[in-house]
Structure formats: structure tokens, C-alpha cells
C-alpha positions in Angstrom: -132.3 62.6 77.6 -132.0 60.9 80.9 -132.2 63.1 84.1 -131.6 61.4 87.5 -129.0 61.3 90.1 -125.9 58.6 90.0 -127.0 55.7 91.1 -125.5 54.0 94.4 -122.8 51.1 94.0 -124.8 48.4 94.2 -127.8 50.0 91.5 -125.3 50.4 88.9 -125.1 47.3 88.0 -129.2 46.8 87.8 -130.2 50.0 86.8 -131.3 49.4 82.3 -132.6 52.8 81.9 -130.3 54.7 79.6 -128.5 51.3 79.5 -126.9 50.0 75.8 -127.6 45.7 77.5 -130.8 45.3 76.0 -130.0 46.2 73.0 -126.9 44.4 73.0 -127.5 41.7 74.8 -128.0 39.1 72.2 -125.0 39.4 70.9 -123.2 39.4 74.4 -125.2 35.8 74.9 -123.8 35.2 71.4 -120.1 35.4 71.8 -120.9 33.7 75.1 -122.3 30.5 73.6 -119.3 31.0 70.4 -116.9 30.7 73.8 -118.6 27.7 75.2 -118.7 25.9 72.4 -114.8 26.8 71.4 -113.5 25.4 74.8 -116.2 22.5 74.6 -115.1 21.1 71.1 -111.2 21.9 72.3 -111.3 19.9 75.3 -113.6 17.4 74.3 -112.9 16.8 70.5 -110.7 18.5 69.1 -107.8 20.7 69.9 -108.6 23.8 67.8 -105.9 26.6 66.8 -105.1 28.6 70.0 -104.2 32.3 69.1 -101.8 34.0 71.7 -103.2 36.3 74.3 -100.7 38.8 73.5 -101.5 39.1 70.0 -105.2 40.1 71.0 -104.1 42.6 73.2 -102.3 44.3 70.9 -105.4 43.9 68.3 -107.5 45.0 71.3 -106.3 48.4 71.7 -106.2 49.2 68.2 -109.8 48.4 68.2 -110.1 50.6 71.4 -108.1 53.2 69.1 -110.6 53.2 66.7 -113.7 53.2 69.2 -112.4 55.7 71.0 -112.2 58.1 67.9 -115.6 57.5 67.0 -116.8 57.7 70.1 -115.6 61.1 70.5 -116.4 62.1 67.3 -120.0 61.2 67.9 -120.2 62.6 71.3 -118.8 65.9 69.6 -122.5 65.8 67.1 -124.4 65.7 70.1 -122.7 68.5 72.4 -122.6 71.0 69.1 -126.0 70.0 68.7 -127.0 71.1 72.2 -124.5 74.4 71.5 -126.5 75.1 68.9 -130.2 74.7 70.6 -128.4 76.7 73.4 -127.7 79.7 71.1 -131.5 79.2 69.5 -133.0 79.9 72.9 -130.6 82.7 73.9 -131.1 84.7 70.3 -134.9 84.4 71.0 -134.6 86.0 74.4 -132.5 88.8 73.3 -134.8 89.2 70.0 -137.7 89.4 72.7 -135.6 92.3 74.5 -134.8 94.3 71.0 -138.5 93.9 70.3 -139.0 95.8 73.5 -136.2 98.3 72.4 -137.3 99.1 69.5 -140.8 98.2 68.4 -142.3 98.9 72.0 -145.4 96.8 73.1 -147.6 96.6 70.5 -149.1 94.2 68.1 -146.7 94.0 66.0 -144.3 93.2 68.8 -146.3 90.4 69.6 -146.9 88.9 66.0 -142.8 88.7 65.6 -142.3 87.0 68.7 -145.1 84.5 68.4 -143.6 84.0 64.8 -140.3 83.0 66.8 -142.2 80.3 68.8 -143.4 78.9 65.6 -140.0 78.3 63.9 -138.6 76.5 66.8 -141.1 74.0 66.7 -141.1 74.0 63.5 -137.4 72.9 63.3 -137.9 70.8 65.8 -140.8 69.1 63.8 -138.2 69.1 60.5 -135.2 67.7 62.8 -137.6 65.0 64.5 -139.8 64.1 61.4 -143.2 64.9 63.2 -145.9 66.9 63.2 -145.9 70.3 65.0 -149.5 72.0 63.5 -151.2 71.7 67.3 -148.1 73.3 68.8 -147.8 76.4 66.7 -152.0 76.8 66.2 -152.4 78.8 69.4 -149.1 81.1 68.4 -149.9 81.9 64.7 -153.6 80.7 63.6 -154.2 77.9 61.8 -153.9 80.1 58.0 -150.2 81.1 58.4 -149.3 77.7 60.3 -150.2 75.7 57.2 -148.7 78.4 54.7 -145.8 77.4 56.3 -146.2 73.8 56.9 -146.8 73.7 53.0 -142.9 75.0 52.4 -140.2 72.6 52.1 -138.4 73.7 54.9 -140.7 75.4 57.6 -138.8 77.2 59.8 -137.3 79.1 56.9 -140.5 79.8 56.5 -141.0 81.3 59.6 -137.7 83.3 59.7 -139.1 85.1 56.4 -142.7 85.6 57.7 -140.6 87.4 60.6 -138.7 89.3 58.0 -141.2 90.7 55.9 -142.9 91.7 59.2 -139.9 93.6 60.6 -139.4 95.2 57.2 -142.6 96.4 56.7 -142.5 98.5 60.1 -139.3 99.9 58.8 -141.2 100.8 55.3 -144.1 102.2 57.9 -141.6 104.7 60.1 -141.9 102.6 63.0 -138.7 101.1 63.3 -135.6 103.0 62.3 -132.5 101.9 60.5 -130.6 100.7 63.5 -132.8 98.4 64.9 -134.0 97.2 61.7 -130.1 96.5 61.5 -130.3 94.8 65.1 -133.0 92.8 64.7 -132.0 91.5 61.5 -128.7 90.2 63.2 -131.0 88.3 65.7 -132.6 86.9 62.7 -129.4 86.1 61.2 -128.2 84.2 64.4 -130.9 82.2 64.6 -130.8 81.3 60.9 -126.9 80.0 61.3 -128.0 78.1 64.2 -131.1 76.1 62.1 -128.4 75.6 59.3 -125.7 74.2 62.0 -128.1 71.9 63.2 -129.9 71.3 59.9 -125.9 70.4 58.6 -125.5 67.6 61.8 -129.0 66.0 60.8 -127.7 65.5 57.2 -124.5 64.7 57.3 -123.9 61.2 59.1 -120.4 60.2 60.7 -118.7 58.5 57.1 -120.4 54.8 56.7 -117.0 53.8 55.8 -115.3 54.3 59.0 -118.5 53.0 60.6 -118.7 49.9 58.8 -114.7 49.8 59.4 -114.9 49.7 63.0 -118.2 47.3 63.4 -116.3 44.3 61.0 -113.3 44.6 63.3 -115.7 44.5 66.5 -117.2 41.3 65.5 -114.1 40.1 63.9 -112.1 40.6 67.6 -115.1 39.0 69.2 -115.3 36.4 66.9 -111.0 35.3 67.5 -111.2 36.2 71.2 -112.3 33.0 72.7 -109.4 31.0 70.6 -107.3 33.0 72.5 -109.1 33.0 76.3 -109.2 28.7 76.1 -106.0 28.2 77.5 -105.4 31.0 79.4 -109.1 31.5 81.3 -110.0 27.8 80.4 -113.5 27.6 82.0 -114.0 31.2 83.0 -113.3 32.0 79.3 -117.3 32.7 78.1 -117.4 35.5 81.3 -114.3 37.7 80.2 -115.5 37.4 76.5 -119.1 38.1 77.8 -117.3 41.2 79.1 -115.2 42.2 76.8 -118.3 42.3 74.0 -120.0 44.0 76.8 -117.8 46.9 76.5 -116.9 47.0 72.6 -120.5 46.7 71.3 -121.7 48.8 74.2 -119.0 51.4 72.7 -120.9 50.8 69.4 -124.5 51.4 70.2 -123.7 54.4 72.5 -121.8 56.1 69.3 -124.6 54.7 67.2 -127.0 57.2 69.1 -124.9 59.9 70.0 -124.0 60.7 66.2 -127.6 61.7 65.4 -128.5 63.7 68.7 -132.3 64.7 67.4 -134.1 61.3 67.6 -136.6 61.0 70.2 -134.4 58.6 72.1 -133.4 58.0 75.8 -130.2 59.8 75.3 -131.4 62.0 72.4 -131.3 66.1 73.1 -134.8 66.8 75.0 -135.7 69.2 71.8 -139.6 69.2 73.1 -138.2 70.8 76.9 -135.9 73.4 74.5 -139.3 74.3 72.8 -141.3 75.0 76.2 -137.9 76.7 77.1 -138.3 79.3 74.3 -142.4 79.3 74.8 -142.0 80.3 78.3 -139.1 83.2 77.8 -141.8 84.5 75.0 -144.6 84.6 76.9 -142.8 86.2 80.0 -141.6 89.1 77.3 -145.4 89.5 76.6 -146.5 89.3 79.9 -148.9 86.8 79.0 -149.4 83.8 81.5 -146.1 81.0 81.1 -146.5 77.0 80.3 -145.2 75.2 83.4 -141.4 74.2 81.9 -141.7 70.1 80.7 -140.5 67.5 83.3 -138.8 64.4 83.2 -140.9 61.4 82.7 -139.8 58.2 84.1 -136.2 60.4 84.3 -136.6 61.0 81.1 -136.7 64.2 79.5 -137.9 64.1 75.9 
């Protein structure tokens, strides 16, 4: 996720970080060159079919229309995605206070909680597709880290581990009915915010409204310079440099808002949520706190 402060006037139009141009930019030089050679071969060889401005404004903002509503549908993935992280790290804070409550500050206290570590890096290792044994070694041991890195979905695993602990000091007479009942509800809380986030990184936005929109992108691009010839004549290849700008700029932003894990510039910083929760744990244990992650570069991963 990018962190800095707005950039001045002048900056804004130089600054790439967090920018959609390089990624875009060869087809921006594309429908360029299509527009140069358009208005070349019209004035110079042949007059080619000129399609009326109007008509591609009208097509225009139907495409708008239909960027617009992905766009927003997209954007929606990534701030319920962040909801969701939001909710993890509050849960584990108020598990960490009905530990307190109810267990006291023993051992057992401190096995649940570090279990609670675990299975946000462990859904963050399931959500990212990487490898979270070094950051859960030091929390858990290396035994129950790979008993759970062996199960198909980990931080299931860890929720149950956490389970069966809180159940068996209920079956030992040191936890009593109701805050077995409390502390099952954290539990619960954080299981409906796994699956939430679990049900964004396996459901995609449809492909066929996707592909929908990207054919009428390029189809748009592809007409618009039979339609900027006679009414921009030689400044036509900067307005259809713009306008691509803007549509397939539209397209990549939606592109990696709609799957808000990935380890991208404007991906959710899921490794700063982590050291988020490791830090709120270790204060409840009063054990020494990791320094919180900062951005990199202005880029918080």
C-alpha cells in the first residue's frame, strides 16, 4: 500500500510510484501511433471513413458507465477486505483482554494468545501464497507450526489448536461456563472474518463482465481516432493518447483493486496487520513489542 503525502502540483504529473503509466504505457504509445497513422494515410492517401464526434461521446460514457461500475465494485473488494483485517486485529485484542478475565496470567494464557499470532500469519501465508514457518517458529515451536502447516487450511488449524486449549481448561475447572462461552464468541469472530476474507480471495469479480468491458475499451480506442481526424486534425494522437490514458488506466487500477491480498503497491499491507496483532499480543503478555513495520520506499507491504 502506498503511504506518502499528496504530492505538489507540479510532482503529480512525474511522480510513477503507485502509478498505472508503466504498465499501460504501451498501449497508450499504441493507440498513439494507430492515430498517427489514421490522419497520415487520410491526409496523404486516402480519405478513410470519418465517424462523428458525437456518436463517440455518447459511446464514451457508456464505457465510462461501465468502468465506473467496476471500478466501484472492485474498490468495494479491497475496503471489505481491509474491514475485515480491521475486525481480525480488534477480536485479538479483546481475546487478549478475556484471557486476562478469565484465565488470569498463566501459561495457558500465554499458549492461546501466541496460538492467535500464529493463525494470522498463517492466513496471511494462505491469502498471499507464501511461506510463514520463520514467522510463527518463535510463537508456537517448530512441532505444532508444521502440524499445522501440514493442514489444508492452516489457520483453521490454528483456530482449533486454540479450541481444544480453551476446552480443556474448562474440562480442568479453570475456566467456567461463561467465559468458556465468551471466549468461544472471540473465536467465532475471528473465524467469520478468515472466511470473509477467504470468500474475496476465491471469488473473482465475473470474467464475463470483465472481459465485457476490456473488448469495449480497446474497441473505443481502436474507432476513436476516425473520429478525432477532422475535428483535432494534428493534435488528434495527444487527446487519444489521453483518453486511453484514462480508460486503461481505469482498467489496471480495477485489475488490482479486485484482489486486495497480492503483495502489490496498492495491495492491503497484510505483513504491517500481522506486526499489528504481534505487538497488541506481546503488550497483553508484557513481554518486550516488535518495533510496528514502516513503509519502504513509501510503501507499506
Amino acid at each position: 500500500m502506498i503511504v506518502r503525502e499528496q504530492p505538489s502540483s507540479l510532482q503529480l504529473f512525474f511522480v510513477m510510484q503507485g502509478s498505472v503509466v508503466p504498465k499501460i504505457i504501451g498501449k497508450i504509445i499504441g493507440i498513439a501511433l494507430l492515430t498517427v497513422a489514421v490522419l497520415l494515410v487520410d491526409r496523404f492517401v486516402v480519405t478513410l471513413p470519418h465517424i462523428s464526434i458525437a456518436a463517440m461521446g455518447v459511446f464514451g460514457i457508456a464505457l465510462s458507465l461501465f468502468l465506473g461500475f467496476r471500478n466501484n465494485a472492485a474498490y468495494d473488494r479491497w475496503w471489505e477486505a481491509r474491514k475485515l483485517w480491521g475486525a481480525m486485529i480488534a477480536d485479538v485484542r479483546t481475546l487478549g483482554r478475556h484471557m486476562s478475565v478469565f484465565v488470569g496470567n498463566g501459561a495457558a494464557r500465554a499458549q492461546i494468545l501466541s496460538s492467535v499470532v500464529a493463525f494470522a500469519h498463517l492466513h496471511r501465508g494462505f491469502l498471499r501464497g507464501v511461506n510463514v514457518r520463520s514467522d510463527i517458529l518463535n510463537w508456537i515451536g517448530a512441532d505444532k507450526a508444521d502440524a499445522m502447516l501440514a493442514c489444508k487450511n492452516p489457520a483453521d488449524a490454528a483456530l482449533r489448536d486454540m479450541a481444544d486449549q480453551i476446552s480443556a481448561l474448562a474440562d480442568q475447572g479453570e475456566l467456567d461456563g461463561f467465559g468458556k462461552m465468551t471466549i468461544s464468541q472471540s473465536l467465532s469472530s475471528l473465524a467469520l472474518a478468515q472466511a470473509g476474507c477467504e470468500r474475496i480471495f476465491t471469488t473473482p469479480l465475473p470474467f464475463v463482465y470483465s472481459l465485457l468491458v476490456r473488448r469495449t475499451t480497446y474497441l473505443y480506442c481502436w474507432l476513436l481516432p476516425f473520429a478525432l481526424i477532422e475535428a483535432t486534425h494534428w493534435f488528434a494522437p495527444v487527446f487519444a493518447a489521453v483518453v486511453a490514458y484514462v480508460f486503461f488506466g481505469l482498467q489496471a487500477v480495477t485489475n488490482e483493486l479486485e484482489r486486495p491480498f497480492r503483495n502489490v503497491q496498492n495491495g492491503l499491507p497484510l505483513d504491517a496487520m500481522c506486526r499489528t496483532i504481534e505487538i497488541s499480543v506481546a503488550e497483553a503478555l508484557e513481554q518486550e513489542t516488535p518495533d510496528p513495520m514502516a513503509a519502504q520506499n513509501h510503501i507499506l507491504s
